[in-house]
N, C-alpha and C positions, 0 to 999 in steps of 0.2 A: 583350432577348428573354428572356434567364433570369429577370430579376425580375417579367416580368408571367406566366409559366410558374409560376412559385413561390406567386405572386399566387392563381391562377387552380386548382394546387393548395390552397393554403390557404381557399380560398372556398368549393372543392369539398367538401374535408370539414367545412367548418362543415354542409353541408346532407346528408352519407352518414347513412346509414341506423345507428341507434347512438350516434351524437352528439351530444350537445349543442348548440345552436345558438348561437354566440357562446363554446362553450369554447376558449380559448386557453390556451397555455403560462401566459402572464404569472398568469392564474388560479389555480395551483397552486400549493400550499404550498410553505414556501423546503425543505423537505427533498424532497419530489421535485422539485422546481429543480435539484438539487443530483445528486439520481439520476441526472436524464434529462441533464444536463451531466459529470457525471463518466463517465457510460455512453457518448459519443458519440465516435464512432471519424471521422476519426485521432485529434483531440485535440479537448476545449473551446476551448480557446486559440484556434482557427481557425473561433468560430462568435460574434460579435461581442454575442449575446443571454446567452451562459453565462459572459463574460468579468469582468461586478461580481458575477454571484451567485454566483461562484467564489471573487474576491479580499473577498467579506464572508463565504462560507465559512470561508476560511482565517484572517482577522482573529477570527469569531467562536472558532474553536478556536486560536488563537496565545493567546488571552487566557483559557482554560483552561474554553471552553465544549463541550459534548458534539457528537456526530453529529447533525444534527436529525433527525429522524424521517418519515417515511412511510408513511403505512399503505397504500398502494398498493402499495409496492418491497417488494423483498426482501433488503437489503443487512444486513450484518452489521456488530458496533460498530466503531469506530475501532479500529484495529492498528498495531502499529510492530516495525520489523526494519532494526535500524540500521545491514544490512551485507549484503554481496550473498551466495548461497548458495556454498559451498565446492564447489570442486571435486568430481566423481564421486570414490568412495574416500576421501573426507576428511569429517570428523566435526567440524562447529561443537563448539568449547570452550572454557571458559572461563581466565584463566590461574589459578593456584592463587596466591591473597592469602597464604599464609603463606611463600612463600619457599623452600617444596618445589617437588613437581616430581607433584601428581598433579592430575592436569585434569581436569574434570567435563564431561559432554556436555550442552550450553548452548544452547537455538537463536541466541541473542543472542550468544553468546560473541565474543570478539575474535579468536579463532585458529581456524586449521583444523589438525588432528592427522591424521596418518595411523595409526590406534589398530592398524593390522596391521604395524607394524614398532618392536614396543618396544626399549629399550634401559635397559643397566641404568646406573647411575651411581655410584661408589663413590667414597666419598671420607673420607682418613686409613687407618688400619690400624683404624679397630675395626671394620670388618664393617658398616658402616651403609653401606646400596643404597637407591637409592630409581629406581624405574621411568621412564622418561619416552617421549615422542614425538617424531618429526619435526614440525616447526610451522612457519605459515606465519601473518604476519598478514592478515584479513579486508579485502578493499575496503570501504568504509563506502559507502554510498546517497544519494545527491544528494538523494533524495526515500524520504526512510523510513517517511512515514506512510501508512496505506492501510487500505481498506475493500471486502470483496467483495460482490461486487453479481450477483446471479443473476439470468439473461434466458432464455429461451429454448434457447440454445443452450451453456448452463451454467451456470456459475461465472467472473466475471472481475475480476480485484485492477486496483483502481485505484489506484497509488500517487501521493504529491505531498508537499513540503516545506511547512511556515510560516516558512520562513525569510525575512525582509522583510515579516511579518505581524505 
């Protein structure tokens, strides 16, 4: 019963009023493929049409190729954030490469700092202090890469890995 319901939807809008007669998905460029399967709520994963044009998504960018395009969508370039947001009150940073102790605010950074409770550091007798922070390091992202894609009812990041790509 649902697949002739589905059927019987799909049929229906070949012939609404607006449409194309014989426009289908499969018809559309691999970048809104790409849109209209990364946009679909819960997942693409669970919709058996978005499943290769996802994993040749993800091969084409593993192999160091770009977002493909759309001129229909509204999605912004590829993005990456290789770690989840810090805590309320804590401030993504980076750690300082030279072996001090001053942390720069990093969106990418590896730690979170809490920049409202400094503390000072001394060390030897000559008066040399250097600043530092409470730190915590960053969970990192199972799926770091991601791209936001505007509908209707905003703005929504779809993230995903190429890992196994």
């Amino acid at each position: 019963m649902k697949r002739s319901a589905a059927l019987l939807v799909a049929f229906g809008l070949g012939f609404a009023p607006g449409v194309g007669i014989g426009a289908r998905a499969q018809d559309a460029s691999f970048g809104c493929k790409v849109l209209l399967c990364a946009a679909a709520a819960p997942s693409w994963q669970g919709i058996p049409y978005c499943v290769p044009v996802m994993q040749a998504l993800f091969r084409h960018l593993a192999k160091g190729g770009g977002w493909p395009s759309c001129p229909e969508g509204n999605a912004s370039g590829l993005g990456y954030e290789p770690y989840q947001a810090c805590p309320a009150g804590l401030t993504s940073v980076q750690s300082p490469t030279d072996g001090g102790a001053d942390f720069m605010p990093a969106p990418n950074g590896s730690l979170c700092a809490d920049l409202s409770k400094p503390q000072q550091i001394c060390s030897g007798g000559d008066g040399g202090c250097t600043t530092s922070y409470p730190t915590t390091p960053r969970d990192p992202r199972s799926e770091p890469y991601y791209v936001d894609i505007s509908t209707a009812n905003g703005s929504q990041r779809f993230y995903f890995s190429l890992r196994g790509y």
